[in-house]
N, CA, C and O atoms as a DFTB+ gen file, in Angstrom:
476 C
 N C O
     1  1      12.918      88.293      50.493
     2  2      12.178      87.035      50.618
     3  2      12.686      86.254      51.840
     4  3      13.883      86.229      52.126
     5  1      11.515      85.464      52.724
     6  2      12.137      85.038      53.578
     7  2      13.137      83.949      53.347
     8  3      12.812      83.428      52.280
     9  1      14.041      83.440      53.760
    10  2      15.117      82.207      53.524
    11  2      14.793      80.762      54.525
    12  3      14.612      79.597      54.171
    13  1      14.807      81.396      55.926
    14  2      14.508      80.332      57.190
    15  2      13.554      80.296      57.579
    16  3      13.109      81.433      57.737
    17  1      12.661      79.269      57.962
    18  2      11.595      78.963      58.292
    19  2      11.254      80.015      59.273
    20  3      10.154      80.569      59.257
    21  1      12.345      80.349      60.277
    22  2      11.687      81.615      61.462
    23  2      11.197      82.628      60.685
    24  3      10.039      82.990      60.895
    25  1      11.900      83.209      59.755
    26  2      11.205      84.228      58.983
    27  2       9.953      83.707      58.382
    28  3       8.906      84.090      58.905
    29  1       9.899      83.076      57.594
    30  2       8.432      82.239      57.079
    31  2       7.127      82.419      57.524
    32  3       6.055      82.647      56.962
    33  1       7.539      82.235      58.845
    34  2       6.241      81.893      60.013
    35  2       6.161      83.350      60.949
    36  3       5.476      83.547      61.952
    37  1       7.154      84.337      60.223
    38  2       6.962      85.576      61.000
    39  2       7.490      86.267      62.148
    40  3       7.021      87.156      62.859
    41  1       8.656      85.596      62.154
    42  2       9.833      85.986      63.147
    43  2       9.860      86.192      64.566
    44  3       8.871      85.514      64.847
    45  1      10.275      86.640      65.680
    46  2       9.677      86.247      67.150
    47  2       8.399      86.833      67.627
    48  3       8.092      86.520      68.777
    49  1       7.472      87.733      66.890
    50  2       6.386      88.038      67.309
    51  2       5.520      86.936      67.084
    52  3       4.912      86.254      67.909
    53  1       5.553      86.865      65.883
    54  2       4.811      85.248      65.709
    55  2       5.170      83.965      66.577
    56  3       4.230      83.249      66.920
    57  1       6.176      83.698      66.872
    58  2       6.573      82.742      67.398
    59  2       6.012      83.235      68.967
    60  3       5.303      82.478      69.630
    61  1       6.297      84.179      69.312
    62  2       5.552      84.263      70.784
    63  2       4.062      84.083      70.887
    64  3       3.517      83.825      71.960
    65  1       3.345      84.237      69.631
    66  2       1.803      84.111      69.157
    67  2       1.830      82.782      69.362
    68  3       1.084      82.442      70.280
    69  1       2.612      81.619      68.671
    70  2       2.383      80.075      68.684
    71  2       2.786      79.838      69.730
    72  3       2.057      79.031      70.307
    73  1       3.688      80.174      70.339
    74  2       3.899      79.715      72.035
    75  2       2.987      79.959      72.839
    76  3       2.726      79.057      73.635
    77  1       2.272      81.111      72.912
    78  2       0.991      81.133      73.957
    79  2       0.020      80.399      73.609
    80  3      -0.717      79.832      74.415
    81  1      -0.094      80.323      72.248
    82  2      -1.563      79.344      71.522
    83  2      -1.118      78.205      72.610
    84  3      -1.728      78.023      73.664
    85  1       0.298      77.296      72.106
    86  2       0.582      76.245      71.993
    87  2       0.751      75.310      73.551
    88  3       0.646      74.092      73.697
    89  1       1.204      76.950      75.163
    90  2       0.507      76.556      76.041
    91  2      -0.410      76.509      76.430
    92  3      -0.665      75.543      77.149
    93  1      -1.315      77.401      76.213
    94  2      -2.702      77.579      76.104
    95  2      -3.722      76.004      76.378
    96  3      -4.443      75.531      77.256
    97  1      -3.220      75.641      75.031
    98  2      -3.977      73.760      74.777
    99  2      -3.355      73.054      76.005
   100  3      -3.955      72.402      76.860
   101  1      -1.896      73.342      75.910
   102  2      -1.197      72.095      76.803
   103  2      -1.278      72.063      78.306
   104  3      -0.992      71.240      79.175
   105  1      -1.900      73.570      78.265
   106  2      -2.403      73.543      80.279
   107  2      -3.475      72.593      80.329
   108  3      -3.512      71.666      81.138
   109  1      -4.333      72.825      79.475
   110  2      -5.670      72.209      79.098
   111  2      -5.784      71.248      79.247
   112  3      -6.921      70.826      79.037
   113  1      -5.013      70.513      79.580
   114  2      -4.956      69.163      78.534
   115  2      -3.947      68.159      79.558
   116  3      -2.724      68.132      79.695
   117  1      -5.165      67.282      80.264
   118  2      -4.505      66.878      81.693
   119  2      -3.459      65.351      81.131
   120  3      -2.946      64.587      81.948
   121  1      -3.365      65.228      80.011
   122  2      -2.321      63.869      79.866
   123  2      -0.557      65.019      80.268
   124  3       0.480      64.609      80.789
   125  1      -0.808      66.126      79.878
   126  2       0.827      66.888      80.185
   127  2      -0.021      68.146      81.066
   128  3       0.320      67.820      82.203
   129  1      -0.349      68.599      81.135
   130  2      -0.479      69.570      82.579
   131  2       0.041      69.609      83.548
   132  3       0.498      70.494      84.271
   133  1      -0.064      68.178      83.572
   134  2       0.467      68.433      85.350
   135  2       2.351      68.278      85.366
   136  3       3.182      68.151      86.265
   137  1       2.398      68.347      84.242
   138  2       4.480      68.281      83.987
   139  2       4.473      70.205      83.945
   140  3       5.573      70.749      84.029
   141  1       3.534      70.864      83.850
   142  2       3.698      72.255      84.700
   143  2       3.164      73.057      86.088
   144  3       3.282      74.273      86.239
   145  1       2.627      72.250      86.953
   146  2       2.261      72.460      88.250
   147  2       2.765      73.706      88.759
   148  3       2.202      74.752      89.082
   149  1       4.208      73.262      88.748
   150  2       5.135      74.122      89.325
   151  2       6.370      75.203      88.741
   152  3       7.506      75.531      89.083
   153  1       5.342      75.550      87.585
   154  2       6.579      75.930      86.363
   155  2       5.912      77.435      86.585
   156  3       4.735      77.796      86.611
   157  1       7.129      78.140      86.729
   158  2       6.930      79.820      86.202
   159  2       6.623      80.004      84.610
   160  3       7.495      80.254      83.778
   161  1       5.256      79.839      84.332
   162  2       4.681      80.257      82.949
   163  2       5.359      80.994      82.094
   164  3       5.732      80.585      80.995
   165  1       5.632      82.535      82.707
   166  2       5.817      83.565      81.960
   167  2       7.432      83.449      81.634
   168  3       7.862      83.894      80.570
   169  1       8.585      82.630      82.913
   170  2       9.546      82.308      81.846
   171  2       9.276      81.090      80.915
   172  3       9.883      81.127      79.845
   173  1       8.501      80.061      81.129
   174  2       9.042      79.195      80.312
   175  2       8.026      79.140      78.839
   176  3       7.788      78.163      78.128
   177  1       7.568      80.510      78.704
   178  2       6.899      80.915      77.324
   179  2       8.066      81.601      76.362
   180  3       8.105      81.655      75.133
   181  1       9.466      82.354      77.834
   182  2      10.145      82.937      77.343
   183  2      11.002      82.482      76.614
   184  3      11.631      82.956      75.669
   185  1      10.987      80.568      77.602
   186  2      12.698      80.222      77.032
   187  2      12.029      79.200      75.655
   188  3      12.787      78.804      74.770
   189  1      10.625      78.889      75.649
   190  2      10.341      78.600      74.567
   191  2      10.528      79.030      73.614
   192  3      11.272      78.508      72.783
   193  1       9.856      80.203      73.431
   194  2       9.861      80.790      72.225
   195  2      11.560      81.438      71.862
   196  3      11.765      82.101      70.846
   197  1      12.210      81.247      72.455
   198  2      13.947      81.599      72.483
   199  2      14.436      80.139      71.542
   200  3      14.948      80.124      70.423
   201  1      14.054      78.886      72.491
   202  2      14.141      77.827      71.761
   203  2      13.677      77.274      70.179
   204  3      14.216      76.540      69.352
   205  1      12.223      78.133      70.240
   206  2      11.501      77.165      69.113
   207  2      12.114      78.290      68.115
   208  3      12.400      77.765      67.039
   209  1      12.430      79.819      68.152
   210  2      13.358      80.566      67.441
   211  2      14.502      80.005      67.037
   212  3      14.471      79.303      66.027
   213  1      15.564      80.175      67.647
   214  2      16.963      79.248      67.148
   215  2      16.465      77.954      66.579
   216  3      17.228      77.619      65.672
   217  1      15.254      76.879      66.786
   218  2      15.501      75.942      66.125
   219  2      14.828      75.848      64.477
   220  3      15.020      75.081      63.533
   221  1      13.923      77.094      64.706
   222  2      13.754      77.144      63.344
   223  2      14.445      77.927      62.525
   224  3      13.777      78.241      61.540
   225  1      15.689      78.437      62.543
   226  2      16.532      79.291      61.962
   227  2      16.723      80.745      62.846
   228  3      17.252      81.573      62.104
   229  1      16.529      81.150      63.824
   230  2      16.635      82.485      64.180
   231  2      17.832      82.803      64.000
   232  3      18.685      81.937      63.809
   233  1      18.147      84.237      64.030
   234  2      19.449      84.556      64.967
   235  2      19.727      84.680      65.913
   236  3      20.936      84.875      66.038
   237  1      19.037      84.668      67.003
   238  2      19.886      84.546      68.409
   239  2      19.796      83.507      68.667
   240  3      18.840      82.750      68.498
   241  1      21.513      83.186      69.448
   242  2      21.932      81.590      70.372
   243  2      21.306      81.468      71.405
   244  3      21.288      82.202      72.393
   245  1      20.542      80.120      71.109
   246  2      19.483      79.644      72.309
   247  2      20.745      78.887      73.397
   248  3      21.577      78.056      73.033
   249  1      20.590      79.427      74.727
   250  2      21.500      79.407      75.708
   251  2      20.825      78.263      76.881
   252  3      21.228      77.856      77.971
   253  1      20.124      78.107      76.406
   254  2      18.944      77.117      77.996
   255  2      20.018      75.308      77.809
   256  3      20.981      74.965      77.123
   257  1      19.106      74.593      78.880
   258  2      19.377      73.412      79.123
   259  2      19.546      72.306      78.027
   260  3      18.706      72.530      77.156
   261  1      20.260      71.254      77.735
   262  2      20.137      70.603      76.993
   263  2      18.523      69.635      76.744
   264  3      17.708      69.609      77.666
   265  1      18.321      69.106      75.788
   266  2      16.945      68.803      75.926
   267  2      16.723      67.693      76.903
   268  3      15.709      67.491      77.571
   269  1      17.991      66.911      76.873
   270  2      18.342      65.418      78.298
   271  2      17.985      66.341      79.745
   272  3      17.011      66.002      80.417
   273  1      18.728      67.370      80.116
   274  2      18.453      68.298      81.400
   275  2      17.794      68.638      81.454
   276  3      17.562      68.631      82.663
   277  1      17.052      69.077      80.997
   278  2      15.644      70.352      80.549
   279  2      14.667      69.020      81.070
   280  3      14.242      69.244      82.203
   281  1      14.187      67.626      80.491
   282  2      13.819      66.694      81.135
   283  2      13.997      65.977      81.809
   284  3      13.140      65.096      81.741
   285  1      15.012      65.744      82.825
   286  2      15.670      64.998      83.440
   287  2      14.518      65.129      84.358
   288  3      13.917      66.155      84.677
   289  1      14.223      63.313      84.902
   290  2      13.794      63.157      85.984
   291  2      11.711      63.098      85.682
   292  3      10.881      62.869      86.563
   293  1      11.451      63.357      84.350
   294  2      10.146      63.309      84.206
   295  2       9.560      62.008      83.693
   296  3       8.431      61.654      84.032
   297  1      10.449      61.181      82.746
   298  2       9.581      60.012      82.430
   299  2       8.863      60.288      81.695
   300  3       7.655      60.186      81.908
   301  1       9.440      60.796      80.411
   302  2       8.050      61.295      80.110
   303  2       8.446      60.250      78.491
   304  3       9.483      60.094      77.847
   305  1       6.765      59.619      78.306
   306  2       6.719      58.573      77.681
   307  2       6.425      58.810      75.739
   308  3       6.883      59.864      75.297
   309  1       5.782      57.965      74.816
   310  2       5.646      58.534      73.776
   311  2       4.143      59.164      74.415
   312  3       4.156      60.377      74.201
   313  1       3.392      58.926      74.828
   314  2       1.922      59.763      74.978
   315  2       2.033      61.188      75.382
   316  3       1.241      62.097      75.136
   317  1       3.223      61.234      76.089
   318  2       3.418      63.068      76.349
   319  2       3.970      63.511      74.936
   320  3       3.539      64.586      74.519
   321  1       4.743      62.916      74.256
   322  2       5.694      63.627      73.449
   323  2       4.787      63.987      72.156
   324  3       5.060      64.915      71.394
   325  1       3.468      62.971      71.984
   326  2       2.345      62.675      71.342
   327  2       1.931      64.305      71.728
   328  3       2.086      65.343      71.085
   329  1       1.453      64.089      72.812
   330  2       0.767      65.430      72.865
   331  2       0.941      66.689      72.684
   332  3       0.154      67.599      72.421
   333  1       2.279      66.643      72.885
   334  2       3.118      68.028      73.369
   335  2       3.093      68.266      71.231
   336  3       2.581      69.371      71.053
   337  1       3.375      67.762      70.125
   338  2       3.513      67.877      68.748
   339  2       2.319      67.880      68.602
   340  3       2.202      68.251      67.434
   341  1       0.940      67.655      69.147
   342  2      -0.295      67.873      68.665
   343  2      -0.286      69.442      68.616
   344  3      -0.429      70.257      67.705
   345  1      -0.032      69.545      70.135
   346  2      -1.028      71.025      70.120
   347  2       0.423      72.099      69.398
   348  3       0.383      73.190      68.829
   349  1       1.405      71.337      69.690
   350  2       2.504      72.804      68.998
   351  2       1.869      72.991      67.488
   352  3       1.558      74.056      66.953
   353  1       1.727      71.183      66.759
   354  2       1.093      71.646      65.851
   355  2       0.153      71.998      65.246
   356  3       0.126      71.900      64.020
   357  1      -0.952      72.547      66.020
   358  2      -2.806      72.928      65.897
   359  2      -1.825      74.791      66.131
   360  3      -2.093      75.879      65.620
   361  1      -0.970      74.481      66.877
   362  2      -0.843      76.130      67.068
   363  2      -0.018      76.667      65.967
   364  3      -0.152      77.885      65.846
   365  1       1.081      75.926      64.836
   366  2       1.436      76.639      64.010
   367  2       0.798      76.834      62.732
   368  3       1.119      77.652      61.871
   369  1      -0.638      75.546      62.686
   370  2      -1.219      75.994      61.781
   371  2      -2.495      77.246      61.882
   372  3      -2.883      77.944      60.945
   373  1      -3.038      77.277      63.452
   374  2      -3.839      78.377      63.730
   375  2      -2.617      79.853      63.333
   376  3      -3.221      80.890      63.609
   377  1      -1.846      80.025      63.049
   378  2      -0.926      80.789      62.597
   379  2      -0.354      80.776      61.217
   380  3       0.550      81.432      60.699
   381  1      -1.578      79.327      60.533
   382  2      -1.116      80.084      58.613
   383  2       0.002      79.638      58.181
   384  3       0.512      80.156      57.188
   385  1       0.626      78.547      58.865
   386  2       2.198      78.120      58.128
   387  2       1.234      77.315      56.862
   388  3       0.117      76.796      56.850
   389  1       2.091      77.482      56.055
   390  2       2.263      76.421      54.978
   391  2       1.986      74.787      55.415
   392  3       2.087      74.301      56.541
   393  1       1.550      74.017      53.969
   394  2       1.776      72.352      54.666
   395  2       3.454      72.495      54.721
   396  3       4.096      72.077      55.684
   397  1       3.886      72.948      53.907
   398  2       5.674      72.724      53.690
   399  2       6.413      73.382      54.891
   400  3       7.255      72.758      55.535
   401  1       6.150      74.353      55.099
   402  2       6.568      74.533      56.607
   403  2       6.183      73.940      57.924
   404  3       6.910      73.656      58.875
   405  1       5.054      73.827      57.804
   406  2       4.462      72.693      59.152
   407  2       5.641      71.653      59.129
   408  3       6.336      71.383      60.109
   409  1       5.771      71.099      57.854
   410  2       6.461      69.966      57.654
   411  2       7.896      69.442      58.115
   412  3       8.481      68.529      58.698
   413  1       8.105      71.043      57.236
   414  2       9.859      70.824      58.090
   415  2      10.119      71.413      59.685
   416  3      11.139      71.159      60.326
   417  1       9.010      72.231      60.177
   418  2       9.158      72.361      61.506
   419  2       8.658      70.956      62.374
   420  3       8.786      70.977      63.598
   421  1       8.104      69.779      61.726
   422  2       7.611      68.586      62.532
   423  2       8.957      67.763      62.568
   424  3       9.448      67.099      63.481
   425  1       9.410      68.023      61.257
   426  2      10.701      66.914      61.074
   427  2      11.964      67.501      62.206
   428  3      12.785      66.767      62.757
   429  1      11.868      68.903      62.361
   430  2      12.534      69.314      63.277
   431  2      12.592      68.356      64.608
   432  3      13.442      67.586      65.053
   433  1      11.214      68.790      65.055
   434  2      10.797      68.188      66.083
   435  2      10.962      67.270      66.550
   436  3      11.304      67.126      67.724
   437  1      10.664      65.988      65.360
   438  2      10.900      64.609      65.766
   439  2      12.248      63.979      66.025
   440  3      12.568      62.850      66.399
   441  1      13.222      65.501      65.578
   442  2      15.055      64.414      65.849
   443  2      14.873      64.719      67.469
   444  3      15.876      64.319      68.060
   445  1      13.835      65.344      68.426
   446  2      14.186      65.346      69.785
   447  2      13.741      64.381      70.821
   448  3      14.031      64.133      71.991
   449  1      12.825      63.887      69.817
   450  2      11.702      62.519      70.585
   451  2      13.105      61.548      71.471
   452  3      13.191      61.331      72.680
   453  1      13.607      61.324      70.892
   454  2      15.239      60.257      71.862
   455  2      15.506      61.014      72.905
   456  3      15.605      60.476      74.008
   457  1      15.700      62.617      72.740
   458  2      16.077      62.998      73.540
   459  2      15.459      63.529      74.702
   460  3      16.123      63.895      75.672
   461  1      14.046      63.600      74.646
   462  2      13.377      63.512      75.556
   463  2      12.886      62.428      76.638
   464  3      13.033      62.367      77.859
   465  1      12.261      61.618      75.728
   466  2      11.821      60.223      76.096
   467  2      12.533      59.228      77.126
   468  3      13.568      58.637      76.819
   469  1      11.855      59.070      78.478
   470  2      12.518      58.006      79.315
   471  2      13.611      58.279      80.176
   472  3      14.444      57.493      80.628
   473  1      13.458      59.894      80.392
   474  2      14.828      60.455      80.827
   475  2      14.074      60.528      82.585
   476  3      14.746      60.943      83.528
């Protein structure tokens, strides 16, 4: 039976499924688009889904930037951070999570809003 939410939702194949959904919308979608202009896609689907793994229970140690570095220098306000939890979350439910898992992967989410925000 699964134990951690990564298993739950189907372990990194799935999670690479909600990461492409989840850029997919967010290219789309000119309030955050243009915070990837200049971003190599194909890694930063990689270091996502590395990230959104470890934070929902994986086993491998997510090794990338802190979430302060990782944004440093964008400004990025509540309307991005708004957006960016819309479409992650249209993409984990186009993927069949539970309300109870949606749930605790949002609550995840929201301890990073400080740490993004205004940097």
């Amino acid at each position: 039976m699964a134990t951690t939410l990564y298993e739950k939702m189907g372990g990194e194949p799935a999670i690479k499924e909600i990461v492409d959904d989840f850029y997919r919308d967010v290219l789309a979608d000119e309030i955050v688009s243009h915070f990837f202009d200049h971003t190599d896609m194909a890694k930063q689907r990689r270091h996502q889904t590395a990230f959104i793994s470890y934070a929902l229970g994986g086993t491998k140690q997510y090794s990338g930037r802190s979430m302060e570095k990782a944004h440093a220098g964008l400004n990025l306000q509540p309307e991005h951070f708004d957006a960016i939890v819309k479409h992650l979350t249209d993409a984990i439910i186009a993927h069949g999570a539970s309300q109870e898992d949606l749930d605790e992967a949002l609550a995840k989410i929201a301890t990073l809003k400080e740490a993004v925000l205004y940097k």
